[in-house]
TIRO-2110 file (N, C-alpha, C; in Angstrom, 1 decimal):
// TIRO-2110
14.7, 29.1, -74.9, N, 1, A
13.6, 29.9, -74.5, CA, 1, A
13.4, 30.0, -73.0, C, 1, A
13.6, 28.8, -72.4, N, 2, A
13.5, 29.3, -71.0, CA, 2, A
14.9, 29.0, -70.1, C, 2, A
15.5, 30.0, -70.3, N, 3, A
17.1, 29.8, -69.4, CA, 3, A
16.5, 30.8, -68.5, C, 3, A
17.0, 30.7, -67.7, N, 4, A
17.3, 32.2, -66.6, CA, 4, A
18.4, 32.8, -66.9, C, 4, A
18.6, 33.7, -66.2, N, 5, A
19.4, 35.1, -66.3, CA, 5, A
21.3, 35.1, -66.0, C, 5, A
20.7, 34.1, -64.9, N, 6, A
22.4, 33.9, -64.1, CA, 6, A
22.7, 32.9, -65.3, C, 6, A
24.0, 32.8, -65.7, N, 7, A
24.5, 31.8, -66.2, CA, 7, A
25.9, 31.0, -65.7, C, 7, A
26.3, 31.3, -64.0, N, 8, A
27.1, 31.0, -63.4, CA, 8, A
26.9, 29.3, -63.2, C, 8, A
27.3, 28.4, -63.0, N, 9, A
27.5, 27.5, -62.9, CA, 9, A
28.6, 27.1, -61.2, C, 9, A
27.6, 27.0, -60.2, N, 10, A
28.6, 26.4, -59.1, CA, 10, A
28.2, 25.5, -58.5, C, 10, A
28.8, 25.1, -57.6, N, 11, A
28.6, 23.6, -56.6, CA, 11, A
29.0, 24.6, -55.1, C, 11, A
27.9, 24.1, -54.2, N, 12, A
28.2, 24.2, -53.1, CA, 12, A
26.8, 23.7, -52.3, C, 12, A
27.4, 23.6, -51.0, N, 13, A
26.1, 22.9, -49.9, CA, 13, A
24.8, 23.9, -49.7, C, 13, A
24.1, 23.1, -49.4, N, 14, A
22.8, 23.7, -49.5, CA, 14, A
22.7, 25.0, -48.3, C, 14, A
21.8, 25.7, -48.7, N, 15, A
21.9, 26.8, -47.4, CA, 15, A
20.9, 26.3, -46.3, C, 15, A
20.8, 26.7, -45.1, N, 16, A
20.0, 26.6, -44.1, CA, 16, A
18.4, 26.8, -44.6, C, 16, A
17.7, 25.9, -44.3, N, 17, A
16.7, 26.1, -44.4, CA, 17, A
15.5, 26.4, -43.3, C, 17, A
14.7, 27.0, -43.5, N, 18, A
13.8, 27.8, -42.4, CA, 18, A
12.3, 26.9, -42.2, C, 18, A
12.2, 26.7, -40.8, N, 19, A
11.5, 26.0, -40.8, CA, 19, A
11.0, 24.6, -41.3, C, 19, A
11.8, 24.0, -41.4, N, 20, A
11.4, 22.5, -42.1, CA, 20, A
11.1, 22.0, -42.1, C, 20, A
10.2, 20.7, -43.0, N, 21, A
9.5, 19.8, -42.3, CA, 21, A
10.6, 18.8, -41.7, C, 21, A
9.5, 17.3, -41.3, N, 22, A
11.0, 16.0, -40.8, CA, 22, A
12.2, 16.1, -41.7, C, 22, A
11.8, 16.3, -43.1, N, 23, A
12.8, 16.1, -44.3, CA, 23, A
12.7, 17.2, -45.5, C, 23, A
13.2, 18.5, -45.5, N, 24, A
12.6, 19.3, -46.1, CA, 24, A
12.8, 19.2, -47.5, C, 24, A
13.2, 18.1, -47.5, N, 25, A
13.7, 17.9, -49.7, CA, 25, A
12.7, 16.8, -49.9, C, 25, A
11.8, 16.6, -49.0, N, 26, A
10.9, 15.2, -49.3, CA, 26, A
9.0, 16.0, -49.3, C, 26, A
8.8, 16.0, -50.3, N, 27, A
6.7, 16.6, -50.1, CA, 27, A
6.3, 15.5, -51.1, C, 27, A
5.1, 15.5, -50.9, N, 28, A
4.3, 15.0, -51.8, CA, 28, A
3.2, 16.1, -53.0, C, 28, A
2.8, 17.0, -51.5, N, 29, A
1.7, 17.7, -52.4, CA, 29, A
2.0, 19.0, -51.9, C, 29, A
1.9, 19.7, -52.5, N, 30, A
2.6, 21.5, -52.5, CA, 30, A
1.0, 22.2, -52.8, C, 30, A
0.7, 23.2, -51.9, N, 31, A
-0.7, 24.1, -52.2, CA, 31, A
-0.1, 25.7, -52.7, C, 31, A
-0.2, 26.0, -53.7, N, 32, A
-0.2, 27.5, -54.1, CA, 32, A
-1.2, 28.4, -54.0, C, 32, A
-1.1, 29.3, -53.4, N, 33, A
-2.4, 30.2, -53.2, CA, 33, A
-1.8, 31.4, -54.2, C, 33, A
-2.7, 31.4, -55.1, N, 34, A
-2.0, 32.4, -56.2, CA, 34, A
-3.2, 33.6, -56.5, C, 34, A
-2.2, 34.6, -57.0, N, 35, A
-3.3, 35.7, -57.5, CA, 35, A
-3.3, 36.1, -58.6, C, 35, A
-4.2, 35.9, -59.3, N, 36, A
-4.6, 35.8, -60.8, CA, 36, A
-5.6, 36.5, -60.8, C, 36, A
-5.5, 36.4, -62.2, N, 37, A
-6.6, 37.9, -63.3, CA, 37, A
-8.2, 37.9, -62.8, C, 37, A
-8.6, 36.4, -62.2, N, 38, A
-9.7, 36.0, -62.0, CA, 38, A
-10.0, 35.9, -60.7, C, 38, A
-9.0, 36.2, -59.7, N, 39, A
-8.9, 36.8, -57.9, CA, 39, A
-7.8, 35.5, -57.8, C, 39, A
-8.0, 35.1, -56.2, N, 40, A
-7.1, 34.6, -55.5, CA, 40, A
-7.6, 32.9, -55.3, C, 40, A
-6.9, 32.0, -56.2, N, 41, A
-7.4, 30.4, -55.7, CA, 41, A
-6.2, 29.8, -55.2, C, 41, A
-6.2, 28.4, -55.0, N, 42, A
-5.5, 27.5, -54.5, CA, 42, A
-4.9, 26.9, -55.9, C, 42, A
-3.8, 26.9, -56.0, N, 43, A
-3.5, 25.5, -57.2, CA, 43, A
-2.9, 24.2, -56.3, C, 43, A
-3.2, 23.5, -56.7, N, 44, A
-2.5, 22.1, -56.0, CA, 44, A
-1.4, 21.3, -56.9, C, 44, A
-0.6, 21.2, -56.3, N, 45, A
1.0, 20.4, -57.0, CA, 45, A
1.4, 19.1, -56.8, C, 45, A
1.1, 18.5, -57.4, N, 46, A
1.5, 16.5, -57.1, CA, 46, A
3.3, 16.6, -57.8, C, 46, A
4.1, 16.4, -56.7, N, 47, A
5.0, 16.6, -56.8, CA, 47, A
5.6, 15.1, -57.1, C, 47, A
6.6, 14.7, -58.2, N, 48, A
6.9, 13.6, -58.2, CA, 48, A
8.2, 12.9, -58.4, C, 48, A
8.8, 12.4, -57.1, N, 49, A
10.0, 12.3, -56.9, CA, 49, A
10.8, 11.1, -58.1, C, 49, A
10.0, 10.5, -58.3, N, 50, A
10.3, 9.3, -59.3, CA, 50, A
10.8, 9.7, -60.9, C, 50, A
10.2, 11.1, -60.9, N, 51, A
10.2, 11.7, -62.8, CA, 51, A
11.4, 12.0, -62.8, C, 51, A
11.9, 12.9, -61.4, N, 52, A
12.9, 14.2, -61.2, CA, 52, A
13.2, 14.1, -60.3, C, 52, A
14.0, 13.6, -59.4, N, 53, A
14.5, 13.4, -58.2, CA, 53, A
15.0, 14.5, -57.5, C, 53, A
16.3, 15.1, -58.2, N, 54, A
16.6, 16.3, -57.8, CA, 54, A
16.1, 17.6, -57.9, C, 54, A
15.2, 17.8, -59.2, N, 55, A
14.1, 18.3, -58.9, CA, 55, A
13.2, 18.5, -58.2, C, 55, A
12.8, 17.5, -57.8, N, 56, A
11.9, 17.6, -56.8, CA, 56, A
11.9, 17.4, -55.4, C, 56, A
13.2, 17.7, -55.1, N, 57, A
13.9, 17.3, -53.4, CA, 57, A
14.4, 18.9, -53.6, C, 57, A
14.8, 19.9, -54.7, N, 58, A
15.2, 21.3, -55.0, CA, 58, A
14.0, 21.9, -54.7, C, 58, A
12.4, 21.6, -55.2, N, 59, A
11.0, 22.3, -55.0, CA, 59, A
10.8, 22.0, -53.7, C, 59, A
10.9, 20.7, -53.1, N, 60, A
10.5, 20.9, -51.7, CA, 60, A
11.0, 21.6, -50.8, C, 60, A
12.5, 21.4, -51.1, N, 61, A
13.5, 22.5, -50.1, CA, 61, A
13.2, 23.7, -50.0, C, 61, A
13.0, 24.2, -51.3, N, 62, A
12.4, 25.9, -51.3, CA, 62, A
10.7, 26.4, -50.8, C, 62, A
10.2, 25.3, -51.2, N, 63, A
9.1, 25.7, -50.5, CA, 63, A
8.9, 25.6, -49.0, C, 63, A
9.8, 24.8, -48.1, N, 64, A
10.0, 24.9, -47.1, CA, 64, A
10.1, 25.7, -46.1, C, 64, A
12.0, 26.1, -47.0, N, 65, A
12.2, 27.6, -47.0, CA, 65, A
11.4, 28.9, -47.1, C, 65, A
10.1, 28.7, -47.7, N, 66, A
9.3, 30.0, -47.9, CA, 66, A
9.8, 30.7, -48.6, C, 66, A
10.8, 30.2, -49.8, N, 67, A
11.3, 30.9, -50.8, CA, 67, A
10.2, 31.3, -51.9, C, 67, A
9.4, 30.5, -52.0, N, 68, A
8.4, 31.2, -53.5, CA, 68, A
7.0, 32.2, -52.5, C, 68, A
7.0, 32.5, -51.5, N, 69, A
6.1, 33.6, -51.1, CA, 69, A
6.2, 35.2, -51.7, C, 69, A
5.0, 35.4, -52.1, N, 70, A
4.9, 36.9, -52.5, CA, 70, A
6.3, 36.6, -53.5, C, 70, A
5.9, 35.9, -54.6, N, 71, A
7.1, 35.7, -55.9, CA, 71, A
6.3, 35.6, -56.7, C, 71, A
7.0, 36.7, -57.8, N, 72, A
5.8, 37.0, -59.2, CA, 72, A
6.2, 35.9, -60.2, C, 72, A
5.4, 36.0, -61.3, N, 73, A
5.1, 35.6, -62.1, CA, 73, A
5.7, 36.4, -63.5, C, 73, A
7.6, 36.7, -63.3, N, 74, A
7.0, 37.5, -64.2, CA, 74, A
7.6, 37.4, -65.6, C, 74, A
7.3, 36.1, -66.4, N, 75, A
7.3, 35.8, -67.4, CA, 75, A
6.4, 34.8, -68.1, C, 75, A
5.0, 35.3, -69.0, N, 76, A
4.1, 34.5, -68.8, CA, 76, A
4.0, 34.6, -70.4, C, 76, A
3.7, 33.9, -71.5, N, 77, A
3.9, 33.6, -72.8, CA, 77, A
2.2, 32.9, -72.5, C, 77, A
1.3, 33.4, -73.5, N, 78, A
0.0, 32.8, -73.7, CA, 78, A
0.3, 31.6, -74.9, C, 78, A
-0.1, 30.7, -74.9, N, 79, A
0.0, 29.3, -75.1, CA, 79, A
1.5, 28.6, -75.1, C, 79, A
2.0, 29.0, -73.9, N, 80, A
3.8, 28.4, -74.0, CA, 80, A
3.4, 27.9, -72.6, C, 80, A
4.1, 28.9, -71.5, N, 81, A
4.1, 28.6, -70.1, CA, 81, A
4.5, 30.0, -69.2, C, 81, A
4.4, 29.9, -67.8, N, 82, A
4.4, 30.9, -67.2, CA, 82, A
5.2, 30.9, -66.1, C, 82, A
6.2, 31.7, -66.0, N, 83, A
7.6, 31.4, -65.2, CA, 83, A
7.4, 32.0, -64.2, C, 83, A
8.4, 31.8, -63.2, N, 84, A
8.2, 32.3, -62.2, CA, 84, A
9.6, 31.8, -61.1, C, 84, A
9.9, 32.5, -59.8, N, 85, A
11.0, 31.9, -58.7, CA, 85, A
11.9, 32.4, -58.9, C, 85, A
11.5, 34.3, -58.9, N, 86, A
13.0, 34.8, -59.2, CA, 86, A
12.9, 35.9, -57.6, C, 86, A
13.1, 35.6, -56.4, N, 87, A
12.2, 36.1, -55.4, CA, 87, A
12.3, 37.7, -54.6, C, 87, A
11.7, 38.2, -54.6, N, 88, A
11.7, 39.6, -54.1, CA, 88, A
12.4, 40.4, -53.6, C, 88, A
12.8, 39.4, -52.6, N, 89, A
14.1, 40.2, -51.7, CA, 89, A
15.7, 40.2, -52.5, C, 89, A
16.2, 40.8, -53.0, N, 90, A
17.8, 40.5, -54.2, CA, 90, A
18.4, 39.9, -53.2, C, 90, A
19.1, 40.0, -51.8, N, 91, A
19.6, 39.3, -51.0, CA, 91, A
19.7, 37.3, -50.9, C, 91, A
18.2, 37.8, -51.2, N, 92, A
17.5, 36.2, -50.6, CA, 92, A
17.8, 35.3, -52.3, C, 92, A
17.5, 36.3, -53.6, N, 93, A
18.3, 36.0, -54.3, CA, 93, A
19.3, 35.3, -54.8, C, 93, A
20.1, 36.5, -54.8, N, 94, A
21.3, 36.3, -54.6, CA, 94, A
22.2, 34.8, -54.0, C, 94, A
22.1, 34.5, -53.0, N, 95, A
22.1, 33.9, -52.4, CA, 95, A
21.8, 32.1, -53.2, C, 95, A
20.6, 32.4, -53.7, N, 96, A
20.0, 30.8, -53.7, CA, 96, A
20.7, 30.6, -55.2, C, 96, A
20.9, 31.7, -55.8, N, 97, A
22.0, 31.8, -57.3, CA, 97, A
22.9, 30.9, -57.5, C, 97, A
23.5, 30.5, -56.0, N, 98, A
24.5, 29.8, -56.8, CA, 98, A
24.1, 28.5, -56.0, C, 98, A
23.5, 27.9, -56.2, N, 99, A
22.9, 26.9, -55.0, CA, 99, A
22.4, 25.6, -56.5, C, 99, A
23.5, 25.7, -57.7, N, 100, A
23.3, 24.5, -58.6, CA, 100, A
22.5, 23.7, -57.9, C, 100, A
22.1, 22.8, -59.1, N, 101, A
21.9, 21.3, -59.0, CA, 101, A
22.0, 21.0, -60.4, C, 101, A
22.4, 19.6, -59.8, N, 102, A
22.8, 18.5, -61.1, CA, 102, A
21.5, 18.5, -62.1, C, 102, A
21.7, 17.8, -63.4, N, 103, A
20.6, 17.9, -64.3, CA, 103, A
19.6, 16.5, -63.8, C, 103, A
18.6, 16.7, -64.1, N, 104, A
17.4, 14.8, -63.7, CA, 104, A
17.7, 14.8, -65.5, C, 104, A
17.4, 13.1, -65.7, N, 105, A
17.3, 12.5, -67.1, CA, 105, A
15.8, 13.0, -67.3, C, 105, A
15.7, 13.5, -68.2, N, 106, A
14.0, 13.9, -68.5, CA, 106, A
13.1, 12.8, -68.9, C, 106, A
12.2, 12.1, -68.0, N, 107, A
11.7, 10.4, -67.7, CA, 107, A
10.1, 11.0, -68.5, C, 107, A
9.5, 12.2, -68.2, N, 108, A
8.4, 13.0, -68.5, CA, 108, A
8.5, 13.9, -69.7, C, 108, A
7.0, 13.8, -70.2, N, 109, A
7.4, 15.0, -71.2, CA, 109, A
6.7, 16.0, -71.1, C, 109, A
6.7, 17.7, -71.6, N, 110, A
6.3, 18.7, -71.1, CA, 110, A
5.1, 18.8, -71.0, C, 110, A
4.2, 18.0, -70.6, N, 111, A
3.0, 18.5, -71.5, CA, 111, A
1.9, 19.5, -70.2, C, 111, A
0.6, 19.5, -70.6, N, 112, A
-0.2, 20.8, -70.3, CA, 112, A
0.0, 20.4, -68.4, C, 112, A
0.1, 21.6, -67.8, N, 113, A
0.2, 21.4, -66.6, CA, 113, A
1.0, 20.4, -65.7, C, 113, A
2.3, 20.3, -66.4, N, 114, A
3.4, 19.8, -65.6, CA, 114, A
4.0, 21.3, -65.3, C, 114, A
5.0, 20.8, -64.1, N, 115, A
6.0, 21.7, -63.2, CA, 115, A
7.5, 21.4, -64.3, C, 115, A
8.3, 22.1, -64.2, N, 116, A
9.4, 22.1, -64.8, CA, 116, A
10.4, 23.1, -64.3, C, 116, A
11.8, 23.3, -63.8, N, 117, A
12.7, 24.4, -63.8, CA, 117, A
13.1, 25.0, -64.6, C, 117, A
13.4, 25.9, -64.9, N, 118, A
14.6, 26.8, -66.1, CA, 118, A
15.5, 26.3, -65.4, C, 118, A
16.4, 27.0, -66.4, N, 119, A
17.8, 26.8, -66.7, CA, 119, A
18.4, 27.4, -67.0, C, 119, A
19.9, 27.8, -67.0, N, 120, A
20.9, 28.6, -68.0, CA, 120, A
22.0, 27.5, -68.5, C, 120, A
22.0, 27.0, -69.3, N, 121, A
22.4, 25.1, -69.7, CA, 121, A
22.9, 24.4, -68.6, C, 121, A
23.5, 23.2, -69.1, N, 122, A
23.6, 21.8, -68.0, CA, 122, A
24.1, 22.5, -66.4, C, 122, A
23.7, 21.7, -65.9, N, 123, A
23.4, 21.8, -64.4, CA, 123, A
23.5, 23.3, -63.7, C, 123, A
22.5, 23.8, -64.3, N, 124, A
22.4, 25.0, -63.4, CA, 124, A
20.8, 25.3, -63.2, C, 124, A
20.3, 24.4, -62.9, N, 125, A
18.9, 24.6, -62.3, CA, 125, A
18.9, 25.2, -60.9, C, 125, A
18.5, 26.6, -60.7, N, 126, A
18.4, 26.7, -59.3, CA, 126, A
17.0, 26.8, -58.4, C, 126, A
16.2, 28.1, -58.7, N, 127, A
14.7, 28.2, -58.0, CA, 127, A
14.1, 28.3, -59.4, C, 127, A
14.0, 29.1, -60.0, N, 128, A
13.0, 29.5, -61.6, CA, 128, A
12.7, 28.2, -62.2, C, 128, A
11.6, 28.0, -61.9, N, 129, A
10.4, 26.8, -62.6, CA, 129, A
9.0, 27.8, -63.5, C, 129, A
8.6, 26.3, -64.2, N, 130, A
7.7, 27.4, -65.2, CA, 130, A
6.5, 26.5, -65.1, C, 130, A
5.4, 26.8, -65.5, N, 131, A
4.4, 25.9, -65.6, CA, 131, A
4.0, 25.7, -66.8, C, 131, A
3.9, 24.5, -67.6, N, 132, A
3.5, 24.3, -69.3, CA, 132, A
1.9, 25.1, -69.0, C, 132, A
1.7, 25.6, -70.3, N, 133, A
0.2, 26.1, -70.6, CA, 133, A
-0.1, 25.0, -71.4, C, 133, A
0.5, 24.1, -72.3, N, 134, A
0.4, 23.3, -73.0, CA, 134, A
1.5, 22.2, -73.6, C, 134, A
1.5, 21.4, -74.4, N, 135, A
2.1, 20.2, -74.6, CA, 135, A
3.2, 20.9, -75.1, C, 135, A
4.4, 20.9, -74.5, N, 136, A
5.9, 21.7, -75.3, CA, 136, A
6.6, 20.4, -75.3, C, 136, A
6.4, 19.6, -76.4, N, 137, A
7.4, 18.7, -76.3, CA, 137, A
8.6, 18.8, -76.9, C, 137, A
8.8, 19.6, -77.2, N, 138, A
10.0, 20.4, -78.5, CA, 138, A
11.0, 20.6, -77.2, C, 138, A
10.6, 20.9, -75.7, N, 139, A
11.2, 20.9, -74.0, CA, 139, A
12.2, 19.8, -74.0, C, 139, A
11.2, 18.6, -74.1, N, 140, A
12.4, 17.3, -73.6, CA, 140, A
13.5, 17.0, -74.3, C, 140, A
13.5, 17.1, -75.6, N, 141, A
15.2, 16.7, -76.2, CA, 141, A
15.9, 18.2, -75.5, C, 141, A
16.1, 19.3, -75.3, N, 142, A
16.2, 20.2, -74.7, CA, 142, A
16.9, 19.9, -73.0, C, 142, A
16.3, 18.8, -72.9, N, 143, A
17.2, 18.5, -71.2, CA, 143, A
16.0, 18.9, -69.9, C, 143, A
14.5, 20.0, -70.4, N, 144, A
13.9, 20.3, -69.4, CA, 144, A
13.2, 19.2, -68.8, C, 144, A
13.1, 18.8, -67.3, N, 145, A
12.9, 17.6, -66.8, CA, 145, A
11.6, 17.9, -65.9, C, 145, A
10.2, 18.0, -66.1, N, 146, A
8.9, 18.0, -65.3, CA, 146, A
9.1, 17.2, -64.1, C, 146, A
8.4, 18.0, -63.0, N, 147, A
9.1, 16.9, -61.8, CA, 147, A
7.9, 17.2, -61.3, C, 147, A
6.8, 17.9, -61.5, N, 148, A
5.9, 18.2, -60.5, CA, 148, A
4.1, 18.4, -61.8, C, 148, A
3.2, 18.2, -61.2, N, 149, A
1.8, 18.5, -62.2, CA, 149, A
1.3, 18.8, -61.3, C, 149, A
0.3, 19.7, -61.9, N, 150, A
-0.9, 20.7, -61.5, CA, 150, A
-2.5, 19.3, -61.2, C, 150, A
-2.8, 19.7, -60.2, N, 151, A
-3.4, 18.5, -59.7, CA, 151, A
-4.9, 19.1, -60.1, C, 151, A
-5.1, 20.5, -59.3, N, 152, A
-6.0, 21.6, -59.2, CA, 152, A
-5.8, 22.3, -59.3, C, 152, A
-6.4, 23.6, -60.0, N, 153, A
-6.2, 24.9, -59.8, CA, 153, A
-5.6, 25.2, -61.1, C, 153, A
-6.1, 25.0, -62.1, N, 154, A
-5.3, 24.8, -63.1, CA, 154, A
-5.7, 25.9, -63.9, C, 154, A
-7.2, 26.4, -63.7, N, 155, A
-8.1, 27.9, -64.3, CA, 155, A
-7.4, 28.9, -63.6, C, 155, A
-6.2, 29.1, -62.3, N, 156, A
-5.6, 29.9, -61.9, CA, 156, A
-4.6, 30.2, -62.5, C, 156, A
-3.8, 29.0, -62.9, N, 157, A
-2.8, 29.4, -64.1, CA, 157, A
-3.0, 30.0, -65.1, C, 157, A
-4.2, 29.3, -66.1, N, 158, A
-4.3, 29.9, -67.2, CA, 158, A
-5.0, 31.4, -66.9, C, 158, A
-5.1, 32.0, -65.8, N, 159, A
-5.4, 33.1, -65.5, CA, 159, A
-4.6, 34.1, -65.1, C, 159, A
-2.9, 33.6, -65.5, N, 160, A
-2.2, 34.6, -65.1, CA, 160, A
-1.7, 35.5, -66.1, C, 160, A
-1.7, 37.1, -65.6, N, 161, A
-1.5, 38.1, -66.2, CA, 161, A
-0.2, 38.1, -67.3, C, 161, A
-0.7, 37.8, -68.2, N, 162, A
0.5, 37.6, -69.6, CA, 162, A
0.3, 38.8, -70.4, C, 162, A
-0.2, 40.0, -70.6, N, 163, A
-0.3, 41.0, -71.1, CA, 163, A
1.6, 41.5, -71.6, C, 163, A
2.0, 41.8, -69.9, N, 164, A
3.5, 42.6, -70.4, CA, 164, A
4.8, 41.5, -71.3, C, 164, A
4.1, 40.2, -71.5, N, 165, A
4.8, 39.1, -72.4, CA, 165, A
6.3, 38.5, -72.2, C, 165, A
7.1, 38.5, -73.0, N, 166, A
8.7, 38.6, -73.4, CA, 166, A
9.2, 39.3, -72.5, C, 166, A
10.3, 39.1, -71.8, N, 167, A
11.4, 40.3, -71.1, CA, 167, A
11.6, 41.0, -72.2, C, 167, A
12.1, 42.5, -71.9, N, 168, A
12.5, 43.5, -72.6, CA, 168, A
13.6, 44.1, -71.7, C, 168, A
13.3, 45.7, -72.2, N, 169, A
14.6, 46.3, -71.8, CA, 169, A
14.4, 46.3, -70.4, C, 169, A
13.1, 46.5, -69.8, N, 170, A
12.9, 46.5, -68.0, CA, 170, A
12.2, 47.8, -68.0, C, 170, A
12.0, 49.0, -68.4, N, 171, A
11.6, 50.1, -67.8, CA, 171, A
10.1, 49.9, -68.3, C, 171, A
9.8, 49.1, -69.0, N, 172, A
8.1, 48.8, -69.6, CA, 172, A
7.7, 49.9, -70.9, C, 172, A
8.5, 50.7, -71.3, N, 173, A
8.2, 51.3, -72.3, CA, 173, A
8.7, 51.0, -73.4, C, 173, A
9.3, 49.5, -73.8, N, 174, A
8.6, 49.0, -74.8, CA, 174, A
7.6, 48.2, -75.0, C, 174, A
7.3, 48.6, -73.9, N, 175, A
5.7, 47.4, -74.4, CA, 175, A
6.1, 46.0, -74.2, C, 175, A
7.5, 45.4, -73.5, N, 176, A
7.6, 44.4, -73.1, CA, 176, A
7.7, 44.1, -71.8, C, 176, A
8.0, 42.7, -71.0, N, 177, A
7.8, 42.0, -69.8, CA, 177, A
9.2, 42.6, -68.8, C, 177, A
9.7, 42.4, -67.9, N, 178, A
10.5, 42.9, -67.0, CA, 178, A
11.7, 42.3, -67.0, C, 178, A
13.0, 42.9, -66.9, N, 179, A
14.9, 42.9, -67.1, CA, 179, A
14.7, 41.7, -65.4, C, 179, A
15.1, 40.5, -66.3, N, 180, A
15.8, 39.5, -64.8, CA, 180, A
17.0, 40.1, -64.6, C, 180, A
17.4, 40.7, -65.3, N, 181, A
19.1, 41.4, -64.5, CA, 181, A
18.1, 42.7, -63.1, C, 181, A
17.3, 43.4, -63.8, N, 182, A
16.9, 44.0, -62.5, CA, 182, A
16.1, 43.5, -61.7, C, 182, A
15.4, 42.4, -61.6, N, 183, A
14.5, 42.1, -60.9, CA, 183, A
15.7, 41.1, -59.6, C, 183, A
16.8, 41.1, -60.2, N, 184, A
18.1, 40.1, -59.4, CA, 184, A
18.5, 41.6, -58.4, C, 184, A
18.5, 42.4, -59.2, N, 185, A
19.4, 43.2, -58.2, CA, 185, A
18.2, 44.4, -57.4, C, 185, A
16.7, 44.4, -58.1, N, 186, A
15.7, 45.8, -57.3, CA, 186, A
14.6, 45.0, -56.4, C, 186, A
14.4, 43.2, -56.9, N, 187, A
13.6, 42.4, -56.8, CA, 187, A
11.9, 43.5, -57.2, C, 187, A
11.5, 42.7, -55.7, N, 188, A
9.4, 43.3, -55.7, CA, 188, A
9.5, 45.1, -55.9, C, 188, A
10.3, 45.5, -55.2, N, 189, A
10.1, 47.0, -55.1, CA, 189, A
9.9, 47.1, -57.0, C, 189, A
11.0, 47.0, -58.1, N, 190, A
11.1, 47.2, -59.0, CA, 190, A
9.7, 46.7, -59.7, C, 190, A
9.3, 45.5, -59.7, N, 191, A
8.6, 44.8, -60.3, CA, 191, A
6.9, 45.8, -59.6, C, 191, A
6.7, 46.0, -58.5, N, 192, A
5.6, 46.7, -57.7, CA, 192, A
5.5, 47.8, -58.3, C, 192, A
6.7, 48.6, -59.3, N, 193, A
6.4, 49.9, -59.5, CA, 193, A
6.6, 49.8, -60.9, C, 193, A
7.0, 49.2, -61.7, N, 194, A
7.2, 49.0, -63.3, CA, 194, A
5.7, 47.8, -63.7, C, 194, A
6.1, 46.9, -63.0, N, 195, A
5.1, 45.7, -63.7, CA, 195, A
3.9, 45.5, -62.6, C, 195, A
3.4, 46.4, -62.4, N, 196, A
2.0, 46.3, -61.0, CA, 196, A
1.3, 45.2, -61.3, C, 196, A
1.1, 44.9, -62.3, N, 197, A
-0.4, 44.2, -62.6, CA, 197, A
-0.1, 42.2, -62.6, C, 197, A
1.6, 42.2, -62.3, N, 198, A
1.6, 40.5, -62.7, CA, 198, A
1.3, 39.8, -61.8, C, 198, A
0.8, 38.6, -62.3, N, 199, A
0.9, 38.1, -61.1, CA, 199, A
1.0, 37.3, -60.4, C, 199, A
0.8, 37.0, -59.3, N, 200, A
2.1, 36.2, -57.9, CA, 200, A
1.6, 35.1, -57.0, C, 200, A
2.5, 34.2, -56.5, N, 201, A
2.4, 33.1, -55.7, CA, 201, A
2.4, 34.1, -54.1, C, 201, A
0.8, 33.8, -53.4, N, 202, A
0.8, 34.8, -52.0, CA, 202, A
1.6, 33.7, -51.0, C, 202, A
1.1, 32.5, -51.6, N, 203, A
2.4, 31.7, -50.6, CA, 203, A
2.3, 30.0, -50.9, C, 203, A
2.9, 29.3, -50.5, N, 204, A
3.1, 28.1, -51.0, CA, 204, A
3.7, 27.0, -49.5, C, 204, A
2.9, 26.1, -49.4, N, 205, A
2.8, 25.3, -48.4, CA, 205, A
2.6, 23.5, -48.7, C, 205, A
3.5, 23.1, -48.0, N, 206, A
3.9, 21.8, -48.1, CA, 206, A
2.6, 20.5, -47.2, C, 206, A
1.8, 20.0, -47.8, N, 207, A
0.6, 19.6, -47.6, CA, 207, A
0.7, 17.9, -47.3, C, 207, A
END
């Protein structure tokens, strides 16, 4: 249920990262300023290096980066979870695609308001993380490894626009959610003009 799109599988060194903190693979607490159905709040992220190690040295690096800014939301399942970190620009994409990481042993289990990555099977976790709506424990024999929980902000989540559902074909005329093969190759432009209403991390900062 929750793989991502790429199913490449590679190894290679990390890319430069923008602006970093002392240690940009090291946070504690991550702030999302998100926009949901209910306007614009803060969610707060207790990030935890002890559950998910490489997960969570992967979330800090990106958020450092300023990779999850103006990044939709755009697969959101009403009582599952709501995905998200497939990022706007295809370039900037592109790019973090092949940027593996090894699997964490899954120490947590899924439950309501933990952090978690997709996947496209063993070690290919790259940016696409989802947030539990609820207890998926059916996740952990599965290999998904929670590395981060919702501290605050948690009426923001369950406030995010799940109407367009399931991915579909992409052009929204069947009544389903938006093509990660186009949203890889048209990013925000596509999603801004097919899927208007989902909705998105305005930015994400290392606290």
């Amino acid at each position: 249920q929750l793989r991502s799109a790429d199913h490449e599988v590679t190894s290679s060194k990390a890319l430069a990262v923008v602006s970093p903190s002392t240690n940009p693979t090291l946070c504690n607490t991550v702030e999302l300023v998100v926009n949901s159905t209910i306007g614009v709040g803060t969610v707060t992220v207790a990030v935890h290096h002890d559950w998910a190690p490489l997960g969570a040295a992967r979330f800090c690096e990106l958020v450092n980066a300023k990779f999850y800014d103006d990044v939709r939301f755009f697969r959101v399942l009403k009582n599952f979870m709501a995905q998200t970190g497939m990022h706007g620009d295809p370039a900037v994409g592109k790019k973090w695609r092949k940027e593996n990481i090894k699997d964490d042993k899954v120490t947590q289990s899924n439950k309501r308001g933990s952090v978690t990555f997709a996947m496209a099977g063993p070690n290919t976790r790259t940016t696409q993380l989802f947030f539990n709506f609820v207890h998926n424990k059916f996740l952990d024999s599965q290999g998904f490894a929670p590395f981060a929980t919702v501290e605050s902000g948690m009426n923001y989540i369950d406030a995010l626009y799940n109407v367009y559902g399931e991915g579909g074909r992409g052009d929204g005329k069947d009544h389903k959610g938006p093509s990660q093969g186009r949203i890889n190759q048209e990013g925000n432009e596509y999603l801004n003009k097919v899927f208007p209403n989902l909705s998105y991390i305005i930015s994400a900062t290392v606290k």
